[in-house]
C-alpha positions in Angstrom: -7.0 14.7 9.4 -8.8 14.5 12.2 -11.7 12.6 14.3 -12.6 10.5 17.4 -11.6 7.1 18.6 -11.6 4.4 21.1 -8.7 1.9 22.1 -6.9 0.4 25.3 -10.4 1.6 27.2 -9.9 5.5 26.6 -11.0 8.2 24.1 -9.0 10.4 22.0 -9.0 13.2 19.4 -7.0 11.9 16.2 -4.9 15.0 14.5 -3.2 13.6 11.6 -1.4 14.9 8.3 0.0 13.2 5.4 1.5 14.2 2.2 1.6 12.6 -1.3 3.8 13.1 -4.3 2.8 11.7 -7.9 5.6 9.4 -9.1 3.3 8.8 -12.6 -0.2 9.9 -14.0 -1.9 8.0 -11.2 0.8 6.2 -9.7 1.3 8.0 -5.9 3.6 7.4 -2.6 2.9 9.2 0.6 3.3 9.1 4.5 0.8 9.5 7.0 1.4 10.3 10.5 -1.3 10.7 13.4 -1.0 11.3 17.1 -4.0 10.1 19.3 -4.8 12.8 22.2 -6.0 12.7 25.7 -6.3 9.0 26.2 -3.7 6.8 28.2 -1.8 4.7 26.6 0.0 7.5 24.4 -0.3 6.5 20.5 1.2 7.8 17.4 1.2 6.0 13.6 3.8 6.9 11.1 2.6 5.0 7.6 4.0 5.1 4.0 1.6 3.9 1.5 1.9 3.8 -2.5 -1.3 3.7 -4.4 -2.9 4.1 -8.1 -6.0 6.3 -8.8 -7.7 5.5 -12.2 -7.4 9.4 -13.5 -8.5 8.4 -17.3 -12.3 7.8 -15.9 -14.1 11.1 -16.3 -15.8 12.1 -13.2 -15.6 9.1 -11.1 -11.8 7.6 -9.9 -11.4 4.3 -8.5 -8.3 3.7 -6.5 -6.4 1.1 -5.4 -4.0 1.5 -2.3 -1.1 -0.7 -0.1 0.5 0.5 3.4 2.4 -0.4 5.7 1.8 1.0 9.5 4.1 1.1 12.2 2.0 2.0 16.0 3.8 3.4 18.8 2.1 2.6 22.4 3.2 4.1 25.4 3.7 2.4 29.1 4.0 -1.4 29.1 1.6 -1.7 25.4 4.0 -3.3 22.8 4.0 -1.6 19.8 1.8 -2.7 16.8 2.6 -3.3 13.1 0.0 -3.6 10.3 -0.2 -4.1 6.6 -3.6 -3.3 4.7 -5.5 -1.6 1.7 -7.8 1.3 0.8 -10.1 0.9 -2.5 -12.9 3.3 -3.3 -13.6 6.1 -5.6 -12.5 9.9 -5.9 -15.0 12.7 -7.1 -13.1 15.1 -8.6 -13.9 19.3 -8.9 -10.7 21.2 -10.1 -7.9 20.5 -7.3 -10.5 19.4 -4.8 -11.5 15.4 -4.6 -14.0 14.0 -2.4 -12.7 10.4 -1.3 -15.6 7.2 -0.2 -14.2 3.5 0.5 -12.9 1.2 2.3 -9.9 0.2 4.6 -8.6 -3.3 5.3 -6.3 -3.9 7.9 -4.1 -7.1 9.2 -2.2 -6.6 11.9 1.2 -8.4 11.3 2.8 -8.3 15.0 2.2 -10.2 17.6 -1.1 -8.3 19.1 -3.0 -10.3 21.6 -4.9 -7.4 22.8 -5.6 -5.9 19.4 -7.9 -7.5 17.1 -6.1 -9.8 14.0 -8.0 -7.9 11.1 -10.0 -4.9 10.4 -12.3 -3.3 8.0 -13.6 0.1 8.3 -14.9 2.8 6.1 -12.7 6.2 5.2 -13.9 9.6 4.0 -11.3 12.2 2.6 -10.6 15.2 1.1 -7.5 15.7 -0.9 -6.3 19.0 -2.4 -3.9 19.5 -5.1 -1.2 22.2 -5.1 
């Protein structure tokens, strides 16, 4: 993964990676993990989720996800934990699915400088092997 972001009054590149393995037909756990680059404070997220993709719909698959993520914030930042969901739909060609939702996060620890709750919107791509 990758992208642009703003936080603690800097700007970073986001490189990310995160794996999933397929417990059941639909059923999923994985772990994320992103670093956030050439900003100060230093910041990296390590998050297991579990999810649920609707695979019996033909060409359009709701999912459902939960996570948990743990932030790490250099220098005198206290480090952050959230809880949240993703939702939205898959398009799916062969191994290759186009992701478009939705992410909701609350931030569980005590984060006076970081907003309580978020929502945002998430576009992936996820290949099968």
């Amino acid at each position: 993964m990758g992208g642009f972001g703003s936080s603690y009054g800097s700007d970073y590149f986001i490189l990310g990676a995160g794996v999933n393995y397929n417990i059941l037909d639909g059923l999923y756990a994985g772990l994320d993990y992103e670093t956030w680059i050439g900003g100060t404070p230093s910041i990296n997220n390590l998050s297991p989720s579990i999810g649920y993709v609707f695979w019996q719909v033909e060409k359009v698959k709701p999912y459902l996800a939960g996570f948990y993520r743990k932030t790490w914030v250099g220098g005198d930042w206290s480090d952050l934990e959230h809880l949240g969901a993703r939702f939205g739909i898959y398009f799916a060609s062969g191994r290759t699915w186009i992701g478009i939702g939705g992410v909701y996060e609350y931030l569980i620890t005590d984060g006076a400088y970081a907003e309580q709750s978020n929502v945002y919107p998430q576009v992936s791509v996820v290949v099968g092997f």
